[in-house]
DSSP file (Angstrom, degrees, kcal/mol; ACC not computed):
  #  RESIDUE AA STRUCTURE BP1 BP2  ACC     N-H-->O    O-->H-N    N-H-->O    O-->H-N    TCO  KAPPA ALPHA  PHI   PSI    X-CA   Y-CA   Z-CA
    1    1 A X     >        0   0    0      0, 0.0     4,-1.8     0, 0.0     5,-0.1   0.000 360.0 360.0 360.0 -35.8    0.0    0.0    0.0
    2    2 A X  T  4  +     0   0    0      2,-0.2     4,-0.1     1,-0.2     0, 0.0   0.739 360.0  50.0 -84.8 -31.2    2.7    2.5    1.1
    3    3 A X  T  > S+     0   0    0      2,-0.2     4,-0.6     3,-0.1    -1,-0.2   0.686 111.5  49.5 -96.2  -7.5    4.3    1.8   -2.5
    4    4 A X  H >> S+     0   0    0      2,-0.1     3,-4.9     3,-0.1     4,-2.5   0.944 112.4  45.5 -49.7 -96.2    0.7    2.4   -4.0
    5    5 A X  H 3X S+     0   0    0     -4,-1.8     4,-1.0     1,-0.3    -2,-0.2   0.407 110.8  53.3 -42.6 -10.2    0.3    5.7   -2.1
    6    6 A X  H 3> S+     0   0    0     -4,-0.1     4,-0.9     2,-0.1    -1,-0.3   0.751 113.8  47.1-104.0 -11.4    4.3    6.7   -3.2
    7    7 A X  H <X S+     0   0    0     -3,-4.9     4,-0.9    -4,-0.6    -2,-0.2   0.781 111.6  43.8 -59.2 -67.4    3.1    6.0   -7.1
    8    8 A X  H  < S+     0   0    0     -4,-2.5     3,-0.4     1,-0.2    -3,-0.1   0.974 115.0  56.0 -57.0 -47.9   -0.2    8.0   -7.1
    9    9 A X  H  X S+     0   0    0     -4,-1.0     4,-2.2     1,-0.3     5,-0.3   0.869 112.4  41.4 -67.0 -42.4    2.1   10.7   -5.1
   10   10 A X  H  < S+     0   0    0     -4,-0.9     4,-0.4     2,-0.2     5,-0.3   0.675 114.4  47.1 -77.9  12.7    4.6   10.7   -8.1
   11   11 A X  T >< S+     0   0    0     -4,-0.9     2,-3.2    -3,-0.4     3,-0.9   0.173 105.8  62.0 -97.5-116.7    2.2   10.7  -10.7
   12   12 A X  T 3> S+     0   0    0      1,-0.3     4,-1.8    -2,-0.3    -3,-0.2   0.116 115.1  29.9  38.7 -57.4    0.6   13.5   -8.7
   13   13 A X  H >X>S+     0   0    0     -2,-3.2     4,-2.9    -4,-2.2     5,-0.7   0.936 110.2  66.0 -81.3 -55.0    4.0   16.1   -9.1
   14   14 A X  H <45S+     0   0    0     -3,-0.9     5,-0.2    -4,-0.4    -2,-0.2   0.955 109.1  37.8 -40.5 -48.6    4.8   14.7  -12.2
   15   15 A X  H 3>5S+     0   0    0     -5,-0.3     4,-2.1    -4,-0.2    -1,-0.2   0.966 112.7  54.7 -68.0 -39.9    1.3   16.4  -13.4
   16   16 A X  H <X5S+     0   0    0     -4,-1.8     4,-2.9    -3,-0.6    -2,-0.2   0.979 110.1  43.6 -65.2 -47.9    1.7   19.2  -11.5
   17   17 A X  H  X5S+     0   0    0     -4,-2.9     4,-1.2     1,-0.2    -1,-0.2   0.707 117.8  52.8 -72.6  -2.4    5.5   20.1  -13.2
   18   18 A X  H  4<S+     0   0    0     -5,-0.7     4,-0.5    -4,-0.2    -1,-0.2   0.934 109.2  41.9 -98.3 -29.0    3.8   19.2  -16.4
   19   19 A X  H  X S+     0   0    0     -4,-2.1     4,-3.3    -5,-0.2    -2,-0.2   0.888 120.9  45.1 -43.9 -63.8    0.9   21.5  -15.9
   20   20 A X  H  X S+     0   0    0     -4,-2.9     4,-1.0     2,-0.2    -3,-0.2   0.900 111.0  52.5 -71.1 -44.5    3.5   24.2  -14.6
   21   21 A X  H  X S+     0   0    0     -4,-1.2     4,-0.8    -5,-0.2    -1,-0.2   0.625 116.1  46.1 -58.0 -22.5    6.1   23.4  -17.7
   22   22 A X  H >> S+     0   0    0     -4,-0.5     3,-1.4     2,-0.2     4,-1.1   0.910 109.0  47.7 -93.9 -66.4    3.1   24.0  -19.8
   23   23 A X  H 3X S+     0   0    0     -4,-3.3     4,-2.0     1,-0.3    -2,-0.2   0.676 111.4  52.2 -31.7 -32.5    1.8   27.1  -18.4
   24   24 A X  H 3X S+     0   0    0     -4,-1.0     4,-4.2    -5,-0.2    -1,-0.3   0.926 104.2  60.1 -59.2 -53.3    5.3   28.4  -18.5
   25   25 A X  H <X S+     0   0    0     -3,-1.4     4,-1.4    -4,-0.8     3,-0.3   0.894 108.1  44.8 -25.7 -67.0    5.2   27.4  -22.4
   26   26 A X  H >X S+     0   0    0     -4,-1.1     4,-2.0     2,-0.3     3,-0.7   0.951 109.9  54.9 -66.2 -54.3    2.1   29.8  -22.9
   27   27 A X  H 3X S+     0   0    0     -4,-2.0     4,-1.9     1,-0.3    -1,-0.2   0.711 107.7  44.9 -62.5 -24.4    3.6   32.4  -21.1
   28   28 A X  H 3< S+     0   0    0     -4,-4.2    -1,-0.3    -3,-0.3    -2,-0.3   0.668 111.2  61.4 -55.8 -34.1    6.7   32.4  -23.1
   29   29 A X  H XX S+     0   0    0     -4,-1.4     3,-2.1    -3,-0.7     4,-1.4   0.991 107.0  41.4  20.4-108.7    4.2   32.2  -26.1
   30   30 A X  H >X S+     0   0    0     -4,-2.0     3,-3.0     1,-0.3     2,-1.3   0.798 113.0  54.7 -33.8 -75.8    2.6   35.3  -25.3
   31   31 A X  H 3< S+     0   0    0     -4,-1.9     4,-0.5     1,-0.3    -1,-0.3   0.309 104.5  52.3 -16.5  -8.3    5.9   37.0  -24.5
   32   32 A X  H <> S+     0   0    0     -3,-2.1     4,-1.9    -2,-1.3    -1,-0.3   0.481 112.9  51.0-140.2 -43.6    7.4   36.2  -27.7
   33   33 A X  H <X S+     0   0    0     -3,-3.0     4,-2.2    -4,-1.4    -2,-0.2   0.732 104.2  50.2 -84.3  -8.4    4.2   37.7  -29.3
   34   34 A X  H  X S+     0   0    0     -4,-0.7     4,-3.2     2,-0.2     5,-0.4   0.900 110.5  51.3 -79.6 -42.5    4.1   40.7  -27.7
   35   35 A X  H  > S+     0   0    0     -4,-0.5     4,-2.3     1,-0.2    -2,-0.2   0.856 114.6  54.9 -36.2 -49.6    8.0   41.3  -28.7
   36   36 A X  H  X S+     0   0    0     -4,-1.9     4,-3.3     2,-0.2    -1,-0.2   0.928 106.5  38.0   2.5-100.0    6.6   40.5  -31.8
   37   37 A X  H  X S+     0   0    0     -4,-2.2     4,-0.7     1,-0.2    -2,-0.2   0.767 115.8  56.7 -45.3 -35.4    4.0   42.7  -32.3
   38   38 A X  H >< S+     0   0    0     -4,-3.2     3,-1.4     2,-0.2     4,-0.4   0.953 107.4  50.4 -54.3 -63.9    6.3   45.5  -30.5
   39   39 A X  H >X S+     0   0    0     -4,-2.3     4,-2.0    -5,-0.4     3,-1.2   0.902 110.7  50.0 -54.9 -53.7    9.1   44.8  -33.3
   40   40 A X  H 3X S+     0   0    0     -4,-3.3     4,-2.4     1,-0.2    -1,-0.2   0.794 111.6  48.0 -49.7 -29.8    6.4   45.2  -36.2
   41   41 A X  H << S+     0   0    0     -3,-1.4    -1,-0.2    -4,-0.7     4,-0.2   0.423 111.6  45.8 -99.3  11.8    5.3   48.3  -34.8
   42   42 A X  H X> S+     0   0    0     -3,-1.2     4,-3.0    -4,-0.4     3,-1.3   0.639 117.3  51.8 -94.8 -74.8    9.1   49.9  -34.3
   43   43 A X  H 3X S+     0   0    0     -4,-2.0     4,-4.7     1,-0.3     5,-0.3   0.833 112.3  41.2 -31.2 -51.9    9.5   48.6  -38.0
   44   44 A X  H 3X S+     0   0    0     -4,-2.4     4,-3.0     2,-0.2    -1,-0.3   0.891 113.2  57.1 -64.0 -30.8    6.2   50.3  -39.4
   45   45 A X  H <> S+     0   0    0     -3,-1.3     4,-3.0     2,-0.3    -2,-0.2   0.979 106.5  43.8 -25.3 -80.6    7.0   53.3  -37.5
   46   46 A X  H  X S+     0   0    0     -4,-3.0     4,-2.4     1,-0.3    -2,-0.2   0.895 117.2  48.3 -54.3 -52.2   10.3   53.6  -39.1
   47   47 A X  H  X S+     0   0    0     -4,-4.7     4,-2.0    -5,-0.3     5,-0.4   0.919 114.4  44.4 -55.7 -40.9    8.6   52.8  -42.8
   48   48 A X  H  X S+     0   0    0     -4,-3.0     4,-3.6    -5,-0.3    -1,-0.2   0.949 113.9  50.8 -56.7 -47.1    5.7   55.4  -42.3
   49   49 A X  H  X S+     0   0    0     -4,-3.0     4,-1.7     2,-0.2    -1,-0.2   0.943 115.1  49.4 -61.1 -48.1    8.8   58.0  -40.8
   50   50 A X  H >X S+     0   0    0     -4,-2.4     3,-2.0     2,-0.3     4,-1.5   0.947 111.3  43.9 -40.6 -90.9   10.6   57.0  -44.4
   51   51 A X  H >< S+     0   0    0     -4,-2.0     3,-1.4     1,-0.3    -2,-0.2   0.952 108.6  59.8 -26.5 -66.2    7.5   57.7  -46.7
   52   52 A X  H 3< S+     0   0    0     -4,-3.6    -1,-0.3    -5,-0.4    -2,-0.3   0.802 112.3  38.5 -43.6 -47.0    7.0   60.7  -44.8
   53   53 A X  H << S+     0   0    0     -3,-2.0    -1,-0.3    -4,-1.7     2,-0.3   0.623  84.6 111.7 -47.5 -30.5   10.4   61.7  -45.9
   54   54 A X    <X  -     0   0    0     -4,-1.5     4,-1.3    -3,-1.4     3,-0.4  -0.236  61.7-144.8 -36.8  97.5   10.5   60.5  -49.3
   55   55 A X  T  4 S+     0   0    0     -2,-0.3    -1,-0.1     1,-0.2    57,-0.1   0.501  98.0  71.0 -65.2  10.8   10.5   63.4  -51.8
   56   56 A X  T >4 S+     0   0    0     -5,-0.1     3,-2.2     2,-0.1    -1,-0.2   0.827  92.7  50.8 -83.7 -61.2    8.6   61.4  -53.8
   57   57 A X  T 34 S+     0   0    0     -3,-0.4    -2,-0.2     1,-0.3    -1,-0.1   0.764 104.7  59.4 -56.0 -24.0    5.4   61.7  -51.6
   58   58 A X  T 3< S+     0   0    0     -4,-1.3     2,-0.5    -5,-0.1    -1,-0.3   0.123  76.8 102.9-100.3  33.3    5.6   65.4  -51.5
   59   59 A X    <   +     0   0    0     -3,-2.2     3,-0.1     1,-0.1    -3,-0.0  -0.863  31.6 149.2 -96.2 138.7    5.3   65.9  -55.2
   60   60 A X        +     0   0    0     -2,-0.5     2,-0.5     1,-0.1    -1,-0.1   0.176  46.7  91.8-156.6  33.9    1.5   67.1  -56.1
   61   61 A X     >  -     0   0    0      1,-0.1     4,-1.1    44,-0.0    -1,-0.1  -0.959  67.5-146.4-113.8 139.8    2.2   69.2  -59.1
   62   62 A X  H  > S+     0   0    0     -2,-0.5     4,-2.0     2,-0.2    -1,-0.1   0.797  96.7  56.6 -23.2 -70.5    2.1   67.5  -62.4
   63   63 A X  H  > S+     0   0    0      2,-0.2     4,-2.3     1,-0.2    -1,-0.2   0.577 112.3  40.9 -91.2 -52.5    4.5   69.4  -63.9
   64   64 A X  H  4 S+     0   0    0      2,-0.2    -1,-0.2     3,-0.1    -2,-0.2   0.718 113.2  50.3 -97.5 -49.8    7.0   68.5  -61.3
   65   65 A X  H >X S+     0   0    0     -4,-1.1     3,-4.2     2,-0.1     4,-1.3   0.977 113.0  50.3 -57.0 -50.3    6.1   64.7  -60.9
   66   66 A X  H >X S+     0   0    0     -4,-2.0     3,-2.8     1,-0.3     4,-2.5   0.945 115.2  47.0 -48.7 -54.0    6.4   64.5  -65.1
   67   67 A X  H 3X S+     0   0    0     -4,-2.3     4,-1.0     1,-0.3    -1,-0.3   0.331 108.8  49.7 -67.8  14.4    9.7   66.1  -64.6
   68   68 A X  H <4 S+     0   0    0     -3,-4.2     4,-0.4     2,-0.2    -1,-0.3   0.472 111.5  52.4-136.0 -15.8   11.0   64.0  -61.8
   69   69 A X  H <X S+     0   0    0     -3,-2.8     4,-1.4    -4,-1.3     3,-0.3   0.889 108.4  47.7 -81.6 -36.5   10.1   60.8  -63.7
   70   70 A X  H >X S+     0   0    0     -4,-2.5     4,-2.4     1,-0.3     3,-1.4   0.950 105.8  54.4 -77.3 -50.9   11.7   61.6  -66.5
   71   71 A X  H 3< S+     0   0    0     -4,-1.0     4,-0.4     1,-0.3    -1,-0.3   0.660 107.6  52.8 -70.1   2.8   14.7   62.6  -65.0
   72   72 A X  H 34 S+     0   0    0     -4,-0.4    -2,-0.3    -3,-0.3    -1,-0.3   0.490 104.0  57.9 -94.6  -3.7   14.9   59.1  -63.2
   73   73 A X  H XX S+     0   0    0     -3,-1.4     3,-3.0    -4,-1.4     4,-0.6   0.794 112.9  38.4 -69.8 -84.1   14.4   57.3  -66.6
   74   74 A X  H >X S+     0   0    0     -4,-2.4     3,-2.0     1,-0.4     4,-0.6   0.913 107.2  65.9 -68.2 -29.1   17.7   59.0  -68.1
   75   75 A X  H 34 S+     0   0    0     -5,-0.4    -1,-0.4    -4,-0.4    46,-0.2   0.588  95.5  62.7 -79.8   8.6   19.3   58.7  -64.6
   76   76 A X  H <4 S+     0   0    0     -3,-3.0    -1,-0.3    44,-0.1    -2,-0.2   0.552 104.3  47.0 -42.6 -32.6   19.1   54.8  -65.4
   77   77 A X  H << S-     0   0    0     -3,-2.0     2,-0.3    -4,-0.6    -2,-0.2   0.411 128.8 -57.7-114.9   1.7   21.1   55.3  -67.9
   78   78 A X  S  < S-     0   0    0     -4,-0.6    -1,-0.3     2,-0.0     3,-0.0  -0.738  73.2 -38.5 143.8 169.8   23.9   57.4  -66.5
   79   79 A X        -     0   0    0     -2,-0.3     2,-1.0     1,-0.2     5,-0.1  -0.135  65.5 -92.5 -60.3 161.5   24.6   60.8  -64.7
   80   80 A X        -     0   0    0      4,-0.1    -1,-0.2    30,-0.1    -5,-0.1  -0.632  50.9-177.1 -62.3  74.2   22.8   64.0  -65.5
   81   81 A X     >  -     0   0    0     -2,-1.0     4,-2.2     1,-0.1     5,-0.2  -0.068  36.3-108.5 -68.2 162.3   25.0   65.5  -68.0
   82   82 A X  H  > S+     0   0    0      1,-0.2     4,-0.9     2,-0.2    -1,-0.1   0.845 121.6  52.2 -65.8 -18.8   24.1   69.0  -69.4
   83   83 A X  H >> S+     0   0    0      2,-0.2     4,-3.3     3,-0.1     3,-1.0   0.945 108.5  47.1 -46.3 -51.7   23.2   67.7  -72.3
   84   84 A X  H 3> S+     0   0    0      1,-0.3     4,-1.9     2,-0.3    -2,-0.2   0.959 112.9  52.5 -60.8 -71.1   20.8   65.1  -70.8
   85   85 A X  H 3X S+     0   0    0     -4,-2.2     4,-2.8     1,-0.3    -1,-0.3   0.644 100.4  61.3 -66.3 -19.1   19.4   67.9  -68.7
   86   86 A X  H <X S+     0   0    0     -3,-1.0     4,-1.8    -4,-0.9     5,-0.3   0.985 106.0  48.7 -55.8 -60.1   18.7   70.3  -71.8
   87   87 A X  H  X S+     0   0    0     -4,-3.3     4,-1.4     2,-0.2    -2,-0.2   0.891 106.2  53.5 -37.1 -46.2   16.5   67.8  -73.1
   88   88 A X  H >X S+     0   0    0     -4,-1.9     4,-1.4     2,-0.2     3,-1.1   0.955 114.3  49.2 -48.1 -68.7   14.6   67.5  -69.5
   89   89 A X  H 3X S+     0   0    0     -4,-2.8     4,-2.5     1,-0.3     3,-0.4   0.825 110.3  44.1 -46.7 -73.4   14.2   71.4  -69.9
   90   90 A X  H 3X S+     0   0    0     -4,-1.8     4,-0.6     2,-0.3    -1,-0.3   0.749 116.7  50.3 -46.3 -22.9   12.9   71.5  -73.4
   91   91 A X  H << S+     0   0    0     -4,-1.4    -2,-0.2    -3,-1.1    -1,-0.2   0.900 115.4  40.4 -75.4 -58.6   10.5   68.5  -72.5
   92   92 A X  H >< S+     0   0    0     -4,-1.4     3,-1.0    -3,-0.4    -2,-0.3   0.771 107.5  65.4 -93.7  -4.3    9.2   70.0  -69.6
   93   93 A X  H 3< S+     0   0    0     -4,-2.5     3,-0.5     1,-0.2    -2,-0.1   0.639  93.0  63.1  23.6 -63.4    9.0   73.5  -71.2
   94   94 A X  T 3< S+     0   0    0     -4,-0.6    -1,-0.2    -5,-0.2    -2,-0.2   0.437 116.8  22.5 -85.9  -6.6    6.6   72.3  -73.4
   95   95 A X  S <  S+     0   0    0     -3,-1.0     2,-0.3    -4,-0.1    -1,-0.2   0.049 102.0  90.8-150.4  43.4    3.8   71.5  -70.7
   96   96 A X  S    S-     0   0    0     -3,-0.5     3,-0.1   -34,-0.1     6,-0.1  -0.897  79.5-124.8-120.1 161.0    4.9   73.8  -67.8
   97   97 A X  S    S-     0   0    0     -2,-0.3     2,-0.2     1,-0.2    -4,-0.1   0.828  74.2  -4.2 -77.9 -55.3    3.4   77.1  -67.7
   98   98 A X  S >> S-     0   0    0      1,-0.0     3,-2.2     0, 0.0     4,-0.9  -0.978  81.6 -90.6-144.6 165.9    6.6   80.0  -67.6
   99   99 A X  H 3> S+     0   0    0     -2,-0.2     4,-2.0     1,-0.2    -1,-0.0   0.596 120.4  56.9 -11.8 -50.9   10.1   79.6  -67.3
  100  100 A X  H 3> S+     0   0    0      1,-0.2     4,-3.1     2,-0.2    -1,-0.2   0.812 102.2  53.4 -63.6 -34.5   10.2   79.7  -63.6
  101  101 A X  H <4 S+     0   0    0     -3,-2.2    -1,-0.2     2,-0.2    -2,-0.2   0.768 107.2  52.2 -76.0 -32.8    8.0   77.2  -63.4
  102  102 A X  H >X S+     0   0    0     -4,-0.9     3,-1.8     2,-0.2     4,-1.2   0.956 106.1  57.9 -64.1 -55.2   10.5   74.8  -65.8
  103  103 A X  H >X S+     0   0    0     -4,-2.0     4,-1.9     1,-0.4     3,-1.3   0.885 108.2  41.7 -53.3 -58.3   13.4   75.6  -63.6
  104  104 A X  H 3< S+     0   0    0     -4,-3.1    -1,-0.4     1,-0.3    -2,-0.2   0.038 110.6  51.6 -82.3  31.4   11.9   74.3  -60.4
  105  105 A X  H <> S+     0   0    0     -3,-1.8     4,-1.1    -4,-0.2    -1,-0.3   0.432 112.9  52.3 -91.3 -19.2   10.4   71.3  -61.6
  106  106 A X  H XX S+     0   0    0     -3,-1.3     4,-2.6    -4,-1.2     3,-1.2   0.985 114.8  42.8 -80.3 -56.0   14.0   70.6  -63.2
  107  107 A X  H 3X S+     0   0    0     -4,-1.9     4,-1.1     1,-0.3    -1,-0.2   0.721 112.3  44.0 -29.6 -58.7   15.6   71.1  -60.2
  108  108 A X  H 3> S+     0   0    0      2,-0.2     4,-1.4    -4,-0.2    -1,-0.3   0.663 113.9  59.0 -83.0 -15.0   13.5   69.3  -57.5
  109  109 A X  H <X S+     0   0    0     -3,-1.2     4,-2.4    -4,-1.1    -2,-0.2   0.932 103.2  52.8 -93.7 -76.8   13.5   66.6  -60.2
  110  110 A X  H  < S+     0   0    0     -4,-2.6     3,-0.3    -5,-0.2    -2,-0.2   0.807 111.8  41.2  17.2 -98.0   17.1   66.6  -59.9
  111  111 A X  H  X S+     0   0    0     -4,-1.1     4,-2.1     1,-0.2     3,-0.4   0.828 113.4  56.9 -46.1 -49.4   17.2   66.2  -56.3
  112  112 A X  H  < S+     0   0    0     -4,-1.4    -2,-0.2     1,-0.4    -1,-0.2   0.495 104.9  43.0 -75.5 -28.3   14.5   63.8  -56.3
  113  113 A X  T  < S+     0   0    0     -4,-2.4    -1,-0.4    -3,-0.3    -2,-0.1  -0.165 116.0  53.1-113.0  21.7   15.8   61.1  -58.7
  114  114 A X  T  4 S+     0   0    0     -3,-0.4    -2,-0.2    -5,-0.1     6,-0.2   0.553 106.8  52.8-120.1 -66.9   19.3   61.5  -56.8
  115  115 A X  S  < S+     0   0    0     -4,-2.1     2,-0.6     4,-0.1    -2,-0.2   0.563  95.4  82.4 -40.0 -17.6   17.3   60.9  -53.1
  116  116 A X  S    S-     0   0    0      1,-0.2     4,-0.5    -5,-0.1     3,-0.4  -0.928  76.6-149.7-113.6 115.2   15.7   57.5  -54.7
  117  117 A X  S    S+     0   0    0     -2,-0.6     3,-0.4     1,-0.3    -1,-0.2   0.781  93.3  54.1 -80.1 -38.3   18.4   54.9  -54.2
  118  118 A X  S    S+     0   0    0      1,-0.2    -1,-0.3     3,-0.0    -5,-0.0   0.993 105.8  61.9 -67.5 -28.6   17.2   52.6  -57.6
  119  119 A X  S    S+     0   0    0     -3,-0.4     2,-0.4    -7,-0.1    -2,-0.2   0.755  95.8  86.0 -38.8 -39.4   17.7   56.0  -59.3
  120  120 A X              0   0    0     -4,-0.5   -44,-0.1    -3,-0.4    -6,-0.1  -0.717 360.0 360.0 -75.6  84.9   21.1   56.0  -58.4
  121  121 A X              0   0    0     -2,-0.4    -1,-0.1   -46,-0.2    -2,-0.1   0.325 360.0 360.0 -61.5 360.0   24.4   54.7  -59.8
């Protein structure tokens, strides 16, 4: 009987540290998803902080997007020489409004396609 009673008493802890080894389990679980969740939200953070910087995202003139594409298409193919960039000018010229207007879309176009790392040799 006594060796009964010393059986039922180890199956008895043996469930309880299996109970507690599991409950630990979960709680590492959870932990491991909140880190998780934490890490995604550092990470979106940082993309959102990115975009928000992105001179790309602050373009909302036409005139100034057209010009900003275009000079990232010829900056595929090799620096902005002055030639290259006469062309830009005479291109957007023809569907920006005055001079002034040519000049800073060349410009920020310019910057912009320099600032965007595929742009970029």
């Amino acid at each position: 009987m006594p060796f009964l009673l010393a059986m039922l008493g180890l199956l008895g802890v043996a469930a309880i540290w299996w109970y507690r080894l599991k409950a630990m389990n979960e709680a590492a679980s959870e932990v491991a998803d909140v880190i998780g969740r934490v890490q995604g939200n550092i990470r979106r953070k940082k993309l959102r902080k990115q975009a928000a910087l992105s001179p790309l995202t602050a373009i909302d003139d036409p005139v100034v997007a057209a010009a900003t594409l275009i000079t990232a298409i010829v900056s595929e193919h090799g620096p902005i020489l002055p030639q290259r960039e006469a062309v830009i000018r005479e291109v957007i010229a023809q569907i920006a409004d005055n001079p002034k207007k040519t000049d800073e879309a060349v410009v920020y176009a310019k910057w912009a396609a320099a600032q965007v790392d595929d742009t970029t040799i």
